[in-house]
Structure formats: structure tokens, C-alpha cells
C-alpha positions as CSV (number, residue, x, y, z in Angstrom):
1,X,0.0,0.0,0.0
2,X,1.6,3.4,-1.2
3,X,0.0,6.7,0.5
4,X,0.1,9.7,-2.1
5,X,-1.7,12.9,-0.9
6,X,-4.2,11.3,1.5
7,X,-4.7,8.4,-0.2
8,X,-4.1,4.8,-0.3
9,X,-3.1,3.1,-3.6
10,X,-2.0,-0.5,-4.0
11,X,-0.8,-1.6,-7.3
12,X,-2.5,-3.8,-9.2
13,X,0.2,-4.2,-12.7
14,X,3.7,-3.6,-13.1
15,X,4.9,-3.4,-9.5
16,X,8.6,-4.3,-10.8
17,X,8.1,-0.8,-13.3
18,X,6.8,1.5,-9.7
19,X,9.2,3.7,-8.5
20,X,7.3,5.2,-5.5
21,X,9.7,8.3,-5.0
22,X,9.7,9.3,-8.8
23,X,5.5,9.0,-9.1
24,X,5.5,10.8,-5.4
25,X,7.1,14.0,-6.9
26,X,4.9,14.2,-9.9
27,X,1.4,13.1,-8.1
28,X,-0.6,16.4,-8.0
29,X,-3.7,17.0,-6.7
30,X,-5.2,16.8,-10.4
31,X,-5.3,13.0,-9.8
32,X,-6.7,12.6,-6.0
33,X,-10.6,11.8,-7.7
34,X,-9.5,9.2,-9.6
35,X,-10.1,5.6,-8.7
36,X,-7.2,4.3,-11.1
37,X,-3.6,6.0,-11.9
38,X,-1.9,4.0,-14.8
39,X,1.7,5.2,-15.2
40,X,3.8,4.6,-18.5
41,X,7.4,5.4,-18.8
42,X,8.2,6.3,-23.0
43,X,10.9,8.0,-24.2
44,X,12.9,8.2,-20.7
45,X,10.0,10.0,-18.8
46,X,7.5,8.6,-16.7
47,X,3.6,9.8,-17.6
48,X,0.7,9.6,-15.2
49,X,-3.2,9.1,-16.9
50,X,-6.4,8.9,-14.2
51,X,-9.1,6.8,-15.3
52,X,-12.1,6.0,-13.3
53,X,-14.6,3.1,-12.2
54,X,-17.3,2.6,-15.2
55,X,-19.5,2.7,-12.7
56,X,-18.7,6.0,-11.4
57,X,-20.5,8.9,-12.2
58,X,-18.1,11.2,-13.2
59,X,-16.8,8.5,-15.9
60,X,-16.3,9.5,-19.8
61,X,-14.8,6.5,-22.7
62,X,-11.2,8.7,-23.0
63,X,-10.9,8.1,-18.6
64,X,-13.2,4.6,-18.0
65,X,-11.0,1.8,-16.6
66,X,-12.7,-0.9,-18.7
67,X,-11.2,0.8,-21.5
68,X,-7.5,0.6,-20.0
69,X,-6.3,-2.3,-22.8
70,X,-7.2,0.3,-25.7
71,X,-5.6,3.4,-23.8
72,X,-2.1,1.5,-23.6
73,X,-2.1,0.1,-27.3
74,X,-3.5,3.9,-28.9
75,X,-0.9,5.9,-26.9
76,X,1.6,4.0,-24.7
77,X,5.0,3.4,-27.1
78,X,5.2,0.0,-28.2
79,X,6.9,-2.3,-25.3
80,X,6.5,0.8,-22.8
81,X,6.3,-0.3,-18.8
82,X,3.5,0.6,-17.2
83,X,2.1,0.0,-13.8
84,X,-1.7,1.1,-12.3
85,X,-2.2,1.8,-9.0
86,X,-6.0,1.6,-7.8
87,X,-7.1,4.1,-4.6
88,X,-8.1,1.9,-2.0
89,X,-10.2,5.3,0.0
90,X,-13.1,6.5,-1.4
């Protein structure tokens, strides 16, 4: 379980790709409402995306979780490591 402004994540893929330190110091409040946090390293840098439940209300296709598989093959390089952390606080 990882703490990042308040709340509790645990990761659910790619635990050998987290680096808690390096997400730490680019987790902004921007991504405290979302229920998921995928992170993708391409081209050297690390990149943070929020996507939420489907069943949450505030859910859109670009940010649904169910939708995670197409997110990563549209616009994660080819091979890229990823990892998703899920908030376990609601």
C-alpha cells in the first residue's frame, strides 16, 4: 500500500516498473478523484493518466478503466512499462 496525498493506492500491474519516490514528486492534486492511476514510462520520462470506475459517475470512454487495454495500445510506445495503482479510499 503506497500513501500519495491522502490516499491509499496498492498496485494492481507492473509493480517491478513502480518507483514510489519518482511517481511521489509528480502526483498532483489533479489526480486525487481518480479511482485508477496508470503510469507509463516512454521516451525516458514517466507519464501519469487517471481513469475511473465505469460505474462511477463522473466517468467519460477517453478516462473509463474498462477501457485501459485500448488506452495502452493507442498511446503507450510499443513495449512501454506501465504500472496502475487503484485508490483503495473512497
Amino acid at each position: 500500500m503506497y500513501n500519495l496525498l491522502d490516499n491509499n493506492y496498492k498496485i494492481t500491474k507492473g509493480k517491478e516498473n513502480f518507483d514510489y519516490e519518482e511517481v511521489k514528486s509528480l502526483f498532483t492534486d489533479y489526480f486525487k478523484d481518480y479511482d485508477y492511476v496508470l503510469g507509463d514510462y516512454s521516451y525516458g520520462r514517466i507519464r501519469l493518466k487517471g481513469f475511473y470506475d465505469s460505474n462511477n459517475k463522473k466517468v467519460r470512454k477517453l478516462n473509463d478503466i474498462k477501457y485501459l487495454d485500448n488506452y495502452i495500445k493507442d498511446y503507450c510506445s510499443p513495449g512501454a512499462r506501465i504500472f496502475l495503482l487503484k485508490k483503495e479510499n473512497r
